[in-house]
VEXDREN-2710 file (C-alpha; in Angstrom, 1 decimal):
% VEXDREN-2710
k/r/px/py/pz
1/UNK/27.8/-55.2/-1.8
2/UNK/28.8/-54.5/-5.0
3/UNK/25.1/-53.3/-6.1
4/UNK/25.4/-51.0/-2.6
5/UNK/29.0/-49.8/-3.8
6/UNK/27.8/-48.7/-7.4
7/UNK/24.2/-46.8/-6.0
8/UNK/26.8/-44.9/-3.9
9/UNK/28.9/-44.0/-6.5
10/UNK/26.1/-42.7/-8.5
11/UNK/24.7/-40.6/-5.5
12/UNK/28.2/-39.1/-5.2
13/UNK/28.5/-38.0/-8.7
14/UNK/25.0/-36.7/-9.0
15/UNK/25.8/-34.3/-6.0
16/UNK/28.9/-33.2/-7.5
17/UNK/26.7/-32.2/-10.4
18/UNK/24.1/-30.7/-8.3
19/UNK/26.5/-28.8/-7.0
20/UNK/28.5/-28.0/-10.3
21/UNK/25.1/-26.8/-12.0
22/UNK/23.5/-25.0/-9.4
23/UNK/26.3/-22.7/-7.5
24/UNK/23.5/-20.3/-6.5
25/UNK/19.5/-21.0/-6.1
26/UNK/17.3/-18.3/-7.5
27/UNK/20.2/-16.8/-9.7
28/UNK/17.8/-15.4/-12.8
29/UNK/15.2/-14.4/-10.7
30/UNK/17.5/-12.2/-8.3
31/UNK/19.2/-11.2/-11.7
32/UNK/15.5/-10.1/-13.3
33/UNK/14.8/-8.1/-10.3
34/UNK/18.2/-6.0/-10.2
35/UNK/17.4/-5.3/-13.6
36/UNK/14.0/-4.5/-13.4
37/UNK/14.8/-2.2/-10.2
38/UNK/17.8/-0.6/-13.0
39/UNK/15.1/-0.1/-15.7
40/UNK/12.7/1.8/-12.9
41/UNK/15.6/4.2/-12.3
42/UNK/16.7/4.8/-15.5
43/UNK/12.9/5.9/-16.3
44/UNK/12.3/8.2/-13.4
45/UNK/15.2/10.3/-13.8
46/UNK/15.4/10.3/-17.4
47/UNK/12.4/12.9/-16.4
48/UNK/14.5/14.8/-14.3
49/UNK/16.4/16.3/-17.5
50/UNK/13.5/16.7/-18.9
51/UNK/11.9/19.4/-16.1
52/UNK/13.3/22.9/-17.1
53/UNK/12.4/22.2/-20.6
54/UNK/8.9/21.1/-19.7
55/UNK/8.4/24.6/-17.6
56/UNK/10.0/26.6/-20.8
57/UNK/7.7/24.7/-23.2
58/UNK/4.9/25.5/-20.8
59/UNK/5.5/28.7/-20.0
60/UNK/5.2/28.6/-15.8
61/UNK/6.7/30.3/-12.8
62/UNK/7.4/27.9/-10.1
63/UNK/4.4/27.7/-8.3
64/UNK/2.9/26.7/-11.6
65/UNK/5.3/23.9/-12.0
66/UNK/4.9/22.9/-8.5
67/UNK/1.1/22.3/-9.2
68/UNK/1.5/20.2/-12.2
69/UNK/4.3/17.9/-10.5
70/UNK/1.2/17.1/-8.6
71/UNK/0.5/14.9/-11.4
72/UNK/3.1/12.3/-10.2
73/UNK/2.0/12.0/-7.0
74/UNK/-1.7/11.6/-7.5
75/UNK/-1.1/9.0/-10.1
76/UNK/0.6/7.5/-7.5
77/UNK/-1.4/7.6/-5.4
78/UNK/-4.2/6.3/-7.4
79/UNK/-2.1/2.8/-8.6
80/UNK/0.2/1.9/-5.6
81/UNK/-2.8/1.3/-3.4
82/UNK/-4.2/-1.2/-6.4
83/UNK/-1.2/-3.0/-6.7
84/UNK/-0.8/-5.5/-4.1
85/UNK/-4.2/-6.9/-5.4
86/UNK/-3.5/-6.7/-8.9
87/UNK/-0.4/-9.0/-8.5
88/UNK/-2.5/-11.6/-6.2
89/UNK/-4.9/-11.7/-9.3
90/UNK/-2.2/-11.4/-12.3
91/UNK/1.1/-11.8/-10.8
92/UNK/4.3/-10.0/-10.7
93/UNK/5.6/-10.4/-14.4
94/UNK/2.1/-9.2/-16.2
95/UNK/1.8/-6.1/-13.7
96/UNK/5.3/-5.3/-13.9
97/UNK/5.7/-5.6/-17.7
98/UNK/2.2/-4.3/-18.1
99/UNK/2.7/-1.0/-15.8
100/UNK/6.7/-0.4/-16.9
101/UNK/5.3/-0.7/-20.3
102/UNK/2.9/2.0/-19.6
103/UNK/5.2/4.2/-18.2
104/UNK/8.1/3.5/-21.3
105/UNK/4.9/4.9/-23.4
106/UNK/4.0/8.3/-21.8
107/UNK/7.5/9.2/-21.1
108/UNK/8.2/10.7/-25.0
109/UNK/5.2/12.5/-24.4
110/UNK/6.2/14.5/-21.7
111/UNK/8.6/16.1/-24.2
112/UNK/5.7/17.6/-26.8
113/UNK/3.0/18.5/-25.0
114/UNK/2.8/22.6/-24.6
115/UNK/-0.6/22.5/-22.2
116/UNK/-0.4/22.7/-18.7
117/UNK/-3.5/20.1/-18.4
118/UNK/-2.1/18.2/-21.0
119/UNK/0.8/17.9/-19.3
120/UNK/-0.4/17.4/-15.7
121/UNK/-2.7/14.5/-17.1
122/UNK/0.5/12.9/-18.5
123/UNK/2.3/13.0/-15.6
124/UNK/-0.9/11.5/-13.7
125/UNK/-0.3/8.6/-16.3
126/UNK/3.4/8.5/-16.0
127/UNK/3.5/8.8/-11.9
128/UNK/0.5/5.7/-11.5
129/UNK/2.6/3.3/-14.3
130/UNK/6.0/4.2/-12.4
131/UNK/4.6/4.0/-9.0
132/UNK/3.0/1.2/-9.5
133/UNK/5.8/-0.6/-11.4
134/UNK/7.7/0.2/-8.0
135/UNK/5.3/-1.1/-5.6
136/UNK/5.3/-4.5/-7.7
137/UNK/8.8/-4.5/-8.0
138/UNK/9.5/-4.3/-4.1
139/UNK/6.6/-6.6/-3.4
140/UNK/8.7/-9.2/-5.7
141/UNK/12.1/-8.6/-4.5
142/UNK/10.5/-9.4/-1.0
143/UNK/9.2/-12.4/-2.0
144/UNK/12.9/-13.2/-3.6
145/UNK/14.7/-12.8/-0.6
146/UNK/11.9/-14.4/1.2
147/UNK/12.6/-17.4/-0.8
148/UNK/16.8/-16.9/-1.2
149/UNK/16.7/-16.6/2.5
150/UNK/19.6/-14.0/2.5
151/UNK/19.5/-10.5/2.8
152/UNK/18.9/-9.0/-0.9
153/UNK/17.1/-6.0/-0.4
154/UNK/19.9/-3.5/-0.1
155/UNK/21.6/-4.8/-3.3
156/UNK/18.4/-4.3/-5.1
157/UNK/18.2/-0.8/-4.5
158/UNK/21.6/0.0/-5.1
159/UNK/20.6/-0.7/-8.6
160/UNK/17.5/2.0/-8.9
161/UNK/20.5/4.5/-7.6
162/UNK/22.8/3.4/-10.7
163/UNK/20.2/3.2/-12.9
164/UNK/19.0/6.7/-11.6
165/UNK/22.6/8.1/-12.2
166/UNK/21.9/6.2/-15.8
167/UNK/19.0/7.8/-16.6
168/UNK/19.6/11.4/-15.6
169/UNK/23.2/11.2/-16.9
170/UNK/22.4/9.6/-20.5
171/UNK/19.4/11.8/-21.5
172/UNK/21.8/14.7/-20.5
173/UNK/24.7/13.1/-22.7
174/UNK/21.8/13.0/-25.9
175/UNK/20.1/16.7/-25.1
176/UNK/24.0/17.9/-24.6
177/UNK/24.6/16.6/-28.4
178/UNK/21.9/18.3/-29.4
179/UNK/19.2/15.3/-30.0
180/UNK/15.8/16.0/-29.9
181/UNK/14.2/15.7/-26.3
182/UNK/11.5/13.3/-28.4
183/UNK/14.1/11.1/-29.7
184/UNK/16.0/11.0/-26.2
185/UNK/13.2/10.2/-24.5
186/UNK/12.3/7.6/-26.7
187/UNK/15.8/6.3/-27.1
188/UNK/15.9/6.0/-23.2
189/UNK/12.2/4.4/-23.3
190/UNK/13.2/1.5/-26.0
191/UNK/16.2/0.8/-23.9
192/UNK/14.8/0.5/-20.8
193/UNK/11.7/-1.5/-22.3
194/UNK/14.2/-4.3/-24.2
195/UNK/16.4/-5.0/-21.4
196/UNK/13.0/-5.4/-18.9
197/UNK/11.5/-7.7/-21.6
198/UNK/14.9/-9.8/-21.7
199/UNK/14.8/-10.3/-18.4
200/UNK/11.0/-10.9/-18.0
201/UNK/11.4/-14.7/-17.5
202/UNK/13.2/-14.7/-14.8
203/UNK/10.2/-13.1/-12.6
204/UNK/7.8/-14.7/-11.0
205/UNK/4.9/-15.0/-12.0
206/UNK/2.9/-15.0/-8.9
207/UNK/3.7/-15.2/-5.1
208/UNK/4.8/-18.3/-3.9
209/UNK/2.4/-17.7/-0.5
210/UNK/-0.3/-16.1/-0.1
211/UNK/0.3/-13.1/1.9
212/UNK/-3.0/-11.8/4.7
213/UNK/-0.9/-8.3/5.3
214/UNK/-3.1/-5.1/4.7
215/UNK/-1.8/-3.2/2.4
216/UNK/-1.5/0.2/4.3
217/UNK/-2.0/0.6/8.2
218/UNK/-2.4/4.1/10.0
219/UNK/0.2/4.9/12.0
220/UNK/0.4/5.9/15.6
221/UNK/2.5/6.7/18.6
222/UNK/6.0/6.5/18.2
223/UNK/5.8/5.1/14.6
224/UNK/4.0/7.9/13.8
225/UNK/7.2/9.8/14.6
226/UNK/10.0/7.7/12.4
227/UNK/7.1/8.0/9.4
228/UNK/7.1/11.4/9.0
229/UNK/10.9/11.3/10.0
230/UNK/11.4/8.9/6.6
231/UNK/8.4/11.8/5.0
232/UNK/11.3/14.4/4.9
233/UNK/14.0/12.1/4.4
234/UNK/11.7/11.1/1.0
235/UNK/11.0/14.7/0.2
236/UNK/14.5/15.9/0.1
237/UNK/15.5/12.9/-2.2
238/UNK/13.3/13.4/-4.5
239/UNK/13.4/17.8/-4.6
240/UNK/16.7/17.1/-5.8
241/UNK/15.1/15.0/-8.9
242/UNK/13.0/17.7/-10.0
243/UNK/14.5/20.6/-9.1
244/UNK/18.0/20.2/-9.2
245/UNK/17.8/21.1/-13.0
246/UNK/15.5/24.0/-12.4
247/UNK/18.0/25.5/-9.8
248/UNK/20.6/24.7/-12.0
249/UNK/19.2/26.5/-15.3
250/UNK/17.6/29.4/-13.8
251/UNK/19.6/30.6/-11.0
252/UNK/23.0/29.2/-12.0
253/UNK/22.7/29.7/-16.1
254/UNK/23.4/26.2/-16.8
255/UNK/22.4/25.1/-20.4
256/UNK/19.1/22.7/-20.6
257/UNK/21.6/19.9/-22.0
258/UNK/23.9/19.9/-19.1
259/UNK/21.7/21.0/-15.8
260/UNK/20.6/16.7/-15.7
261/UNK/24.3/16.8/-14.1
262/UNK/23.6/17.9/-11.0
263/UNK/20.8/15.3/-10.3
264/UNK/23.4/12.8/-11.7
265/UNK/26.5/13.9/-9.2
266/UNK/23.6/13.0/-6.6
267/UNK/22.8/9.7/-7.4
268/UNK/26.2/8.6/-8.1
269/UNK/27.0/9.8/-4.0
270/UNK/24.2/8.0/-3.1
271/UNK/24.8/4.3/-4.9
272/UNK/29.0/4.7/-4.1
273/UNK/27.5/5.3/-0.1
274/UNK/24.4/2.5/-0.4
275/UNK/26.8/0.0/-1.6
276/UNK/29.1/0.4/1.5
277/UNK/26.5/1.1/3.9
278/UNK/26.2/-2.5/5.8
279/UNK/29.9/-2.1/6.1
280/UNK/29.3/1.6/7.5
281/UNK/26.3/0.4/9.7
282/UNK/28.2/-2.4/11.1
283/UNK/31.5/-0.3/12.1
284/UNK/30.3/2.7/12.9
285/UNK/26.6/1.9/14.3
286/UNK/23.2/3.1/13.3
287/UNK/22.9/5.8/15.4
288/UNK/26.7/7.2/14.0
289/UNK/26.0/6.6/10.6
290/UNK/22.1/8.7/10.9
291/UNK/23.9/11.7/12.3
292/UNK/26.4/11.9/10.5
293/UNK/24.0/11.3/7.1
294/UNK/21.9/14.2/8.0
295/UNK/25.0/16.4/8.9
296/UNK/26.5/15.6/5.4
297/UNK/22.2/16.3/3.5
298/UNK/21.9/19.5/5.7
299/UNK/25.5/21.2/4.8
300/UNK/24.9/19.7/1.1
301/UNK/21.6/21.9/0.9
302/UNK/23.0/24.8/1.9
303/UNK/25.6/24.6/0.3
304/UNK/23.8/24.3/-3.0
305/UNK/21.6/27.2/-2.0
306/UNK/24.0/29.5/-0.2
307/UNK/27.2/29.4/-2.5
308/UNK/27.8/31.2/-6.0
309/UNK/29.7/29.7/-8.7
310/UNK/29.0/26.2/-10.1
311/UNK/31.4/23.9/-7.5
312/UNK/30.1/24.3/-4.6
313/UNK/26.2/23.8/-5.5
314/UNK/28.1/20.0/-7.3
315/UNK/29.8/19.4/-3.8
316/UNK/26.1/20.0/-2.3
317/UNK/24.5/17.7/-4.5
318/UNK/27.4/15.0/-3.6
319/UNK/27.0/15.5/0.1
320/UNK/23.4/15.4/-0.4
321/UNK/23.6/12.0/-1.9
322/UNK/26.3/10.3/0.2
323/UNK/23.9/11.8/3.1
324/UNK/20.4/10.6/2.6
325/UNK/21.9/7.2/0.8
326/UNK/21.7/5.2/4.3
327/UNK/19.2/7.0/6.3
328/UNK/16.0/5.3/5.0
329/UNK/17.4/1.7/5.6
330/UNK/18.3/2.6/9.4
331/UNK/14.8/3.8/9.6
332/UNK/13.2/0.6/8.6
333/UNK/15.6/-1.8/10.5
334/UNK/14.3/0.4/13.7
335/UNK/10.5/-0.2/12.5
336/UNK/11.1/-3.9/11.9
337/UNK/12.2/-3.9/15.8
338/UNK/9.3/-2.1/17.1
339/UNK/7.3/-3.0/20.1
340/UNK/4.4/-0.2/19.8
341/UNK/2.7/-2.5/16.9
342/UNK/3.8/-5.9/15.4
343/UNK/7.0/-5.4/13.5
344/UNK/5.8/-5.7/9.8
345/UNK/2.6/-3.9/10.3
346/UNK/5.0/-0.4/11.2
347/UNK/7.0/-1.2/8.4
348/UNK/4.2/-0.9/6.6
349/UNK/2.8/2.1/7.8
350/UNK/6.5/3.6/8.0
351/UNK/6.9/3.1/4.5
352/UNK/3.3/4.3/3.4
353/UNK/4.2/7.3/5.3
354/UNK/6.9/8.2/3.6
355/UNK/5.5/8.0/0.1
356/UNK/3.9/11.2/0.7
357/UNK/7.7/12.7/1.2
358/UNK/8.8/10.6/-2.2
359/UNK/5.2/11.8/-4.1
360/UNK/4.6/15.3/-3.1
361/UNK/7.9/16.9/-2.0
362/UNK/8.2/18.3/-5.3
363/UNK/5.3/20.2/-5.5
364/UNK/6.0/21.2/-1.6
365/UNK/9.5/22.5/-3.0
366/UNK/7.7/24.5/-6.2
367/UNK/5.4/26.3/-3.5
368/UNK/7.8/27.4/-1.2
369/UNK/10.1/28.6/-4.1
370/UNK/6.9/30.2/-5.7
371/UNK/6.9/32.1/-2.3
372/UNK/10.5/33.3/-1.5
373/UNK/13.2/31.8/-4.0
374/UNK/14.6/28.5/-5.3
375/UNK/18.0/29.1/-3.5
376/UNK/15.8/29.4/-0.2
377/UNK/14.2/26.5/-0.8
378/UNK/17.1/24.2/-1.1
379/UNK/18.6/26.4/2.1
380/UNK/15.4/25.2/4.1
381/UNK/15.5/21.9/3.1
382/UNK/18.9/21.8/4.7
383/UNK/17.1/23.0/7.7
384/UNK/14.7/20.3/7.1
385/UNK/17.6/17.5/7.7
386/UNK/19.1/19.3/10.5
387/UNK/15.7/18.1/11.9
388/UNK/15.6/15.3/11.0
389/UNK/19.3/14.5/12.7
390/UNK/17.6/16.2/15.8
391/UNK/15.1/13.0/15.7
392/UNK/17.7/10.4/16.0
393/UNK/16.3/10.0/19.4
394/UNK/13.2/8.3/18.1
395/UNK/15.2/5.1/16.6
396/UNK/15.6/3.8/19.7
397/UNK/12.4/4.9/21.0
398/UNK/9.4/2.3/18.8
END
C-alpha cells in the first residue's frame, strides 16, 4: 500500500512537471519556421527598393526592364522544381540555409552591376536561391503543422508579409539617409542571414514521413479554372513589388530613397488583413470576403493609376493589400475540397499554377507598360481583379 501510495505520488509530480516544462510541443521548430518565413520576406522586397535604381544604372525603358525581371522567374523555375527532392536527400535545414545563403549572397550584387546580361544572370541566381528557399520553407511548415496538428499555416505567412513590409521599408529608411545601395543591401543581407542561422536548430532536418506526392500535376477542368484565377491573383501581388517603385519614381517624381514606400504601405494592408482573415472568413463567409477582396484590389489599381498627386496612388496601394491579403487562402481551402481530382493533388496543381502569376507577372507588367504606359498598366490590372471577382462562381464549382 504504502509502496503503491509513493509510485503514485511520483507519477503525479512527474506530470505536473511534464506539464510545467513542456506548455507547447514543437515550440522552436514553429518559432524557426516564422522566422525563416520573416527572413524570406525581408530578402525579396529588400529588392523592390532596389528596382528603379537598377533600371537607371542600366539604362532601360520598360520593356527592357520587363525582360530582365525575367531572370527571377526562370531561376525559379529552374530550382523550385528540384526542391522537393533535394530536401528528401539533404533535408530541410541544409537546403534552406544552403539556398537562403545563396540568395543573402547575390543580393549586394544586384546593386553594382551596370550590364543588362550581368544583371539578368544575377537575378537568374537570386530568383532560383529565393524560390527555392520558399519551396523548402513551405514544404517544412507543412510538415510542422502536420506534426503540431493545428492549423499553422496562416500564421506562417503573416510573417513573409511583415517581413516584406521589413524589407522594403528598411532598405528605404538606409537609401533615404543616404547609404550606399551596396552597404544597404548588404546590411539587409547580414541581418537576415544571422537571425536564419540563430534559428537554424530548430528545423528539421528531414521529414518525419516519407511523402509519395508528385511534385507538380497538370491541371484540368474546373481546377484549371481557380489556377489561373490564383495566376492573376499572384501577378498583381507581385506587380506591385517590382513596379510600385518604378511608378512611383518615374510617373509620380518620387526620390529613389523614398518610392520603397509604396510597396511598404502594401504589405503592411496585407499582414494587418491576413492576420484577421480567419476571423473575417468565419463571420462574413468565403464567398463575402472574395468579393469584397477583389472589389477593394480592383478600385486600389485604379486608383493608383487613375489619380494625380501622391495620396491617392498610397490609398491604392493600401486597398490593394488589404484586397488580395485573403484571396489566395480562400482559393486553396476550395481546392482542398475538390471533387474533380483528389484534394491534395489540385492543391498542388492550384498552387503550381499560380507560380507562373507570382514569377512572371512582372515582366507581363513591363510589357504592357513598354506598350501603352505604366499608369495603364496598373489601371488594367484593376481590370484584371474585377475579373477575377467575376469568377467567384468557380469556388463553389471544383
Amino acid at each position: 500500500m504504502h509502496r503503491a501510495l509513493k509510485a503514485a505520488r511520483q507519477m503525479a509530480l512527474g506530470l505536473c512537471a511534464t506539464k510545467v516544462m513542456s506548455p507547447r510541443p514543437f515550440a522552436r521548430e514553429i518559432f524557426a519556421t516564422r522566422m525563416v518565413f520573416f527572413t524570406v520576406g525581408v530578402m525579396i522586397a529588400a529588392w523592390a527598393p532596389l528596382v528603379p535604381l537598377a533600371k537607371a544604372r542600366v539604362g532601360l525603358d520598360d520593356g527592357q526592364l520587363g525582360l530582365m525581371l525575367l531572370g527571377l522567374g526562370i531561376g525559379g523555375l529552374i530550382t523550385m522544381p528540384l526542391t522537393g527532392p533535394m530536401t528528401a536527400v539533404w533535408g530541410f535545414r541544409r537546403v534552406i540555409l544552403a539556398m537562403f545563403c545563396a540568395g543573402v549572397l547575390v543580393l549586394p550584387a544586384l546593386t553594382v552591376f551596370d550590364g543588362f546580361w550581368a544583371m539578368t544572370i544575377a537575378l537568374v541566381l537570386f530568383g532560383g536561391a529565393i524560390g527555392s528557399t520558399d519551396v523548402a520553407m513551405n514544404l517544412h511548415a507543412a510538415e510542422i503543422e502536420r506534426m503540431a496538428a493545428r492549423p499553422l499555416m496562416s500564421n506562417f505567412h503573416g510573417m513573409w508579409s511583415i517581413g516584406a513590409f521589413a524589407g522594403s521599408a528598411g532598405m528605404s529608411v538606409l537609401l533615404s539617409f543616404g547609404l550606399m545601395p551596396i552597404f544597404a543591401a548588404t546590411l539587409i543581407s547580414a541581418l537576415s542571414f544571422v537571425l536564419t542561422i540563430f534559428v537554424a536548430k530548430g528545423l528539421l532536418p528531414k521529414p518525419a514521413t516519407p511523402s509519395d506526392e508528385p511534385l507538380f500535376v497538370v491541371p484540368r477542368g474546373s481546377i484549371i479554372v481557380l489556377g489561373a484565377i490564383c495566376f492573376c491573383v499572384y501577378l498583381s501581388e507581385h506587380a506591385v513589388l517590382d513596379w510600385s517603385a518604378v511608378f512611383l519614381t518615374s510617373i509620380k517624381d518620387m526620390s529613389a530613397g523614398n518610392a520603397g514606400f509604396g510597396y511598404a504601405v502594401f504589405a503592411f494592408s496585407m499582414t494587418l488583413t491576413r492576420f484577421v482573415g480567419d476571423r473575417l472568413r468565419a463571420r462574413l463567409g468565403d464567398v463575402n470576403v472574395y468579393v469584397l477582396g477583389g472589389l477593394l484590389a480592383a478600385i486600389g489599381y485604379i486608383l493608383i493609376g487613375a489619380v494625380g498627386g501622391i495620396v491617392g496612388p498610397f490609398i491604392g496601394f493600401a486597398l490593394v493589400g488589404a484586397g488580395v491579403a485573403n484571396l489566395v487562402p480562400i482559393i486553396f481551402s476550395a481546392a482542398g475540397r475538390a471533387r474533380a481530382m483528389p484534394s491534395h493533388l489540385a492543391l498542388t496543381a492550384v498552387a503550381t499554377v499560380a507560380h507562373g502569376g507570382l514569377l512572371f507577372g512582372p515582366a507581363i507588367v513591363g510589357f504592357v507598360s513598354h506598350a501603352t504606359s505604366l499608369t495603364s498598366a496598373f489601371i488594367l490590372l484593376g481590370g484584371l481583379m474585377i475579373f477575377v471577382t467575376l469568377n467567384v462562381r468557380s469556388l463553389s464549382r471544383v
